[in-house]
N, C-alpha and C positions, 0 to 999 in steps of 0.2 A: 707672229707665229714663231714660238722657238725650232731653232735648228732642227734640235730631235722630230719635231713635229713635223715636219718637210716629208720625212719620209715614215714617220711610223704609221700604223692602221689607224685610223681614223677609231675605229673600237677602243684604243686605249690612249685617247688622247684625255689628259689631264692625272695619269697614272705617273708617278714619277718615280725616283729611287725610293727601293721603299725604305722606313723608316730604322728596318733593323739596321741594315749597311749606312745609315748614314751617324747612329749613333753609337755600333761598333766602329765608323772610322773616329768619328769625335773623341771615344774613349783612347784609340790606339793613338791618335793625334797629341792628346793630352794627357794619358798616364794615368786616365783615373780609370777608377772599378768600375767596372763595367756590366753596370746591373738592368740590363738593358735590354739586351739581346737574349735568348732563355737559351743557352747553354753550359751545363754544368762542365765546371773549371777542374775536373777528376774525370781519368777513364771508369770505365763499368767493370765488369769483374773479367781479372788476369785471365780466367781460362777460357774464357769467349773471344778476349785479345787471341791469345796463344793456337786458337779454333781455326780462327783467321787468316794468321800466318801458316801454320797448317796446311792448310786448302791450297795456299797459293806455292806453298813447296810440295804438295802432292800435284799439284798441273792444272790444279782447276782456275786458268786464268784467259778460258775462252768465251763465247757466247755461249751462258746456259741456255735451258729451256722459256723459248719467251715466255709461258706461263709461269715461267719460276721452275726451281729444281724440285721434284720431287718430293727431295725429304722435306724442305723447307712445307712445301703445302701439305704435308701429312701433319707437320708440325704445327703448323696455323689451327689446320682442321682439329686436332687433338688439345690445344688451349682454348680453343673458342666453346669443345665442347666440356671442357675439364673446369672452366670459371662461369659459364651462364650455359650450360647445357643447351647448347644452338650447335644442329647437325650438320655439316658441307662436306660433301661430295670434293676430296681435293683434286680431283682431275677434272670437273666441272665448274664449279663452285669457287673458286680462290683462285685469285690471279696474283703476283709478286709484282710490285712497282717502285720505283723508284722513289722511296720514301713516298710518305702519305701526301705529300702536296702535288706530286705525282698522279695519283689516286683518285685525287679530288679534279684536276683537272681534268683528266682524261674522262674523268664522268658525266663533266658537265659538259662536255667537246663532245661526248658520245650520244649523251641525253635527250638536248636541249636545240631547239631546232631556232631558228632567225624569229625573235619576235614574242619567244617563249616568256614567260617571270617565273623569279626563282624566289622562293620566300627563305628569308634567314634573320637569323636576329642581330640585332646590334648590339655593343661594338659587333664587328666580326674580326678573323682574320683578315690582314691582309690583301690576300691571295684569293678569298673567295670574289671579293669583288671585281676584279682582273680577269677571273678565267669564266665566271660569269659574263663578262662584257666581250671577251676572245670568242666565248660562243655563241655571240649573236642575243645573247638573251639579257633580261631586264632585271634589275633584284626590288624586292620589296622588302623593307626590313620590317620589325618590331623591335620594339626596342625593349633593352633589359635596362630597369633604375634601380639605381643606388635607395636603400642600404643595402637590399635584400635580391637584388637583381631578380627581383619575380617578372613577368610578364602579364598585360593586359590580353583575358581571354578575345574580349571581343575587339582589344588589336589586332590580334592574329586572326581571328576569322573574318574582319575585312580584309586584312592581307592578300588574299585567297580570293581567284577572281576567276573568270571561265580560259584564261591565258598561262594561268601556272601550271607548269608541268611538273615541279619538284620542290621539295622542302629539304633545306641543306639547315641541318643539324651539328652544333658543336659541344658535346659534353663527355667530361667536365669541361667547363667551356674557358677559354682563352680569349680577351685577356681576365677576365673579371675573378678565374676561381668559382666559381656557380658550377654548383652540379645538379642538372635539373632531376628532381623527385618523382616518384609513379603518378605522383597525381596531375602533372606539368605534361611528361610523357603521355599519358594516357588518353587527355585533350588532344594532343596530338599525331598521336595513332587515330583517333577519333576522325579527325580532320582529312587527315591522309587516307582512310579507307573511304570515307563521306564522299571526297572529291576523288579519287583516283587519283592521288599524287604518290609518286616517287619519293622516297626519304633516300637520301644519300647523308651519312653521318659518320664524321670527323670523333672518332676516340684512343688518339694519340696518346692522352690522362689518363687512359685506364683505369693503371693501378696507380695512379695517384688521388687517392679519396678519401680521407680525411675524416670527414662526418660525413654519414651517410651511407648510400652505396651506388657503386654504378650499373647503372640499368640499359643493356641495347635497346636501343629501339627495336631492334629484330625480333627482340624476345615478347614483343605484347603482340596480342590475339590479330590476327588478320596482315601482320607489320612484315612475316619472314618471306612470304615471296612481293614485298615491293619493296626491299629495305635493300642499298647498299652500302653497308659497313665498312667500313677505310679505319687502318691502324697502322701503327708502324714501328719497328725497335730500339727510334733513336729514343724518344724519353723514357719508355722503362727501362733499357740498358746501357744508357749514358752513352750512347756512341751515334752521337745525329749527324758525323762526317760521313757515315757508312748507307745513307740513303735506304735502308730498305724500309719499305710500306709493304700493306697487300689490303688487298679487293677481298672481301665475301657474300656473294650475293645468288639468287641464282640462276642458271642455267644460263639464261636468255641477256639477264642485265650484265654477267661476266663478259659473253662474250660481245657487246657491245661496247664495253670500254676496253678490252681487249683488242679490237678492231682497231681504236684510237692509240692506246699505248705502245702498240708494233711502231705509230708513225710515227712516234715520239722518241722513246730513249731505244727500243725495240726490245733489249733487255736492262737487266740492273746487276750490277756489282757480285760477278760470282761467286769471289773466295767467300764474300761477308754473307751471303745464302747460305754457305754451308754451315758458319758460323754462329749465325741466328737460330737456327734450325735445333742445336742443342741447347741456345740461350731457352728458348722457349720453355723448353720443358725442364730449366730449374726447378728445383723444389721451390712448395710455399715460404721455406724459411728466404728463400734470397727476396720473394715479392713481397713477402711483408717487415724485412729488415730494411728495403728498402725505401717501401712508405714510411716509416715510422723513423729515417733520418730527414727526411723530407719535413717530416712533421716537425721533428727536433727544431730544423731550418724556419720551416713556417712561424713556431711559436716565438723564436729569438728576435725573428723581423720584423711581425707585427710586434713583438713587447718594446722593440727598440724603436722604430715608429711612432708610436705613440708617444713614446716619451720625448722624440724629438718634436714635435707636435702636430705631426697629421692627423687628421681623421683618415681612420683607416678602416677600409672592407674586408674583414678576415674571410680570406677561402676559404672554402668546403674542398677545394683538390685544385689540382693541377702545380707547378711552381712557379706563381708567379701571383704579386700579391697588389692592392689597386688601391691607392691613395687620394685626400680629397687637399688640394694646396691652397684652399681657401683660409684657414686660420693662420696662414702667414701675411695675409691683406695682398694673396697675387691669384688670379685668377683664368692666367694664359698659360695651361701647360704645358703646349708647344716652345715658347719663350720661355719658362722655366726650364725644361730642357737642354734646349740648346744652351743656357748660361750655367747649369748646376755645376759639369766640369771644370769651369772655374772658378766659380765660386766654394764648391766644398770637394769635388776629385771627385767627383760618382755620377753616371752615368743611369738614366733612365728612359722610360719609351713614353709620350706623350698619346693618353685611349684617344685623344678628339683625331685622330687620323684614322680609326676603325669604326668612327659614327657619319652617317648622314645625318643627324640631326648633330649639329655641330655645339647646340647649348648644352647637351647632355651630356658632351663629353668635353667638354672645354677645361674645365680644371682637374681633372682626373688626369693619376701621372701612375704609372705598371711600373713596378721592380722585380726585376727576376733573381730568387732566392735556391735557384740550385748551384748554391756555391759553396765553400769549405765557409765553417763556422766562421775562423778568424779573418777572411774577407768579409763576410758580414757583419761582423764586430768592430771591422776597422770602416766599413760603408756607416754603419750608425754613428760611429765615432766622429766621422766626417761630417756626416750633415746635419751634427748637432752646434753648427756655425748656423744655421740658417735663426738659432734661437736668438741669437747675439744681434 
């Protein structure tokens, strides 16, 4: 038994560091680009900084309101209805948390009772599987495959057994770039009213979409009072240091993770509420200038990718793009990993740590491309040695 082991919960025994801090320390270790961890290496726009500071030199540097401050959930409520026309109530309806992983947990600590299963697809984050197993409950995956990361219907409907309480959803989905379609959705609103399950859904990507478009769950027939929605402001405004997530769901299922969330962080980051709160209601030109550098990003990294010689899964959204390391004749992404920073200076995230089924994801390797062009010009540049 490892040390740790001695005293941790028996729930999260074989949960280790996860994979983000161990290949940001790899990079900070060794100096290479560090495309690995999904954060963009630029702040988000000056006046939302400036909102910030703001707040914290007008005094707002105490416990807000544990729902979150006001304007912020009037804010939530007026985007959620201004992009897919879904209605909340902000004094009922919308809860502020501490970033969206926040969100996520405290939903399934709230949810999910000793014994529960939770269905979610594979890879997943993370984080899902951890706060999953914190709350006592069981996950059942399906899995998404490459090329096209579709899903088997009737995987998912054996999925689904008389012990699932909930179906935890990630779209656009992380790591793969997959943004599941109306007709994907649809089966699964299907399912979810069929069985009385709970949707709790992860749409951090939002506005990162590509081809296609993104679709709430909340917004299909029967989905709005069992859906909870979890979002948050680090990736559409560049600033994932500032924690803020929020809840939209209703009534009953707010305050149920609301419950859980007091015992948690109790609140989240004031000045940066106040800050968000006008982030939101930018104009469309800053949300779609902002997709459409992403895009720029996207298209430069799978072109240089290829050329380097992976097979590569171009996204549909999110930033972060999924590689096949098999036409180099290597086929442990994990060990490719951990050697890439010395081999070529560039740092990657290995999917076989977000699959239970460990063949599936074995040589599949995630690079995160929200980074300035000529880091990424100098990441292809790099690990165009691995041709040699």
């Amino acid at each position: 038994m490892a040390d740790a082991d001695r005293y941790l919960t028996s729930r999260l025994h074989g949960f280790g560091t996860t994979i983000f801090a161990e290949m940001s320390a790899l990079a900070e270790r060794t100096a290479a680009i560090n495309l690995g961890q999904g954060f963009p290496d630029t702040d988000g726009p000056a006046a939302v900084a400036e909102a910030a500071i703001a707040a914290i030199r007008d005094g707002h540097n105490q416990y807000p309101p544990g729902a979150g401050i006001p304007a912020l959930r009037e804010a939530i409520a007026i985007h959620q209805q201004r992009f897919y026309g879904l209605a909340y109530d902000p004094d009922t309806e919308i809860l502020v948390t501490t970033g969206a992983t926040e969100g996520i947990a405290a939903s399934l600590l709230a949810l999910c009772n000793d014994g529960d299963e939770v269905v979610t697809f594979e890879p997943y984050y993370d984080s899902y599987a951890a706060c999953i197993a914190m709350a006592g409950a069981h996950r059942r995956v399906v899995t998404l495959r490459t090329p096209d990361y579709r899903f088997d219907p009737d995987a998912l409907r054996a999925a689904i057994t008389d012990k699932t309480r909930l179906l935890l959803l990630n779209s656009p989905h992380n790591p793969t770039g997959k943004v599941f379609d109306r007709e994907e959705l649809e089966l699964i609103a299907e399912l979810c009213v069929e069985h009385d399950l709970i949707a709790v859904t992860d749409e951090v990507y939002e506005h990162l979409v590509f081809d296609g478009e993104h679709i709430p769950l909340a917004s299909l027939p029967g989905m709005r009072e069992r859906t909870v929605t979890i979002s948050s402001a680090g990736k559409t405004f560049s600033f994932t240091g500032w924690k803020i997530g929020w809840v939209c769901a209703p009534p009953g299922l707010v305050a149920a993770v609301r419950m859980v969330k007091q015992y948690l962080t109790y609140v989240s980051g004031a000045p940066f509420q106040h800050a968000i709160a006008g982030a939101l209601l930018l104009d469309d030109g800053y949300y779609s200038a902002f997709r459409d550098d992403l895009m720029i990003k996207r298209d430069l990294i799978c072109s240089g990718l290829r050329d380097v010689g992976f097979d590569v899964f171009e996204p549909a959204g999110t930033y972060f793009v999924t590689v096949d390391i098999r036409p180099f004749g290597e086929g442990d992404g994990a060990a490719f990993c951990r050697s890439l920073a010395d081999r070529c200076g560039v740092v990657g995230v290995p999917n076989v740590v977000f699959y239970d089924d460990v063949d599936a994801g074995r040589s599949l390797v995630r690079f995160a491309f929200c980074k300035r062009l000529e880091v990424l010009d100098a990441a292809v540049s790099r690990l165009k040695a691995l041709k040699k």
